[in-house]
Residue, then its C-alpha position, 0 to 999 in steps of 0.5 A: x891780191x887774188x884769194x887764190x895767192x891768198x890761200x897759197x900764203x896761209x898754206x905757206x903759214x901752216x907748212x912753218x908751223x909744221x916745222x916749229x913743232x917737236x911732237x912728231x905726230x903733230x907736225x906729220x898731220x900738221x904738213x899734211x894739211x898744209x900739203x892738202x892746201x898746196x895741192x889744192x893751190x896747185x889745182x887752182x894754178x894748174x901746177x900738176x908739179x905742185x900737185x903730184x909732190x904735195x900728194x907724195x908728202x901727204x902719201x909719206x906722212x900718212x904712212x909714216x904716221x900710220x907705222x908710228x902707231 
């Protein structure tokens, strides 16, 4: 197994942690990161579609966060 399939199962991880948290504010900055990691993934891979998505979640959660203050 290559580091870079590696990365993309811990991203994997932290994306379902995300989804088991009931503190708003903690799981948008929580995807975010792992959104951060898949973007990264996608560079690696050369998978623009993972990139551009991945960069539109952490556009949304940002803002999100932003208007919650």
């Amino acid at each position: 197994m290559e580091s870079v399939e590696i990365f993309g199962y811990f991203a994997m991880i932290v994306v379902l942690i995300s989804m088991l948290m009931t503190d708003i504010k903690k799981l948008r900055i929580t995807n975010s990161i792992a959104s951060l990691m898949f973007l990264i993934y996608g560079l690696f891979l050369s998978a623009y579609p993972i990139v551009v998505m991945n960069a539109l979640v952490i556009m949304i959660n940002l803002y999100k966060l932003y208007k919650t203050k």
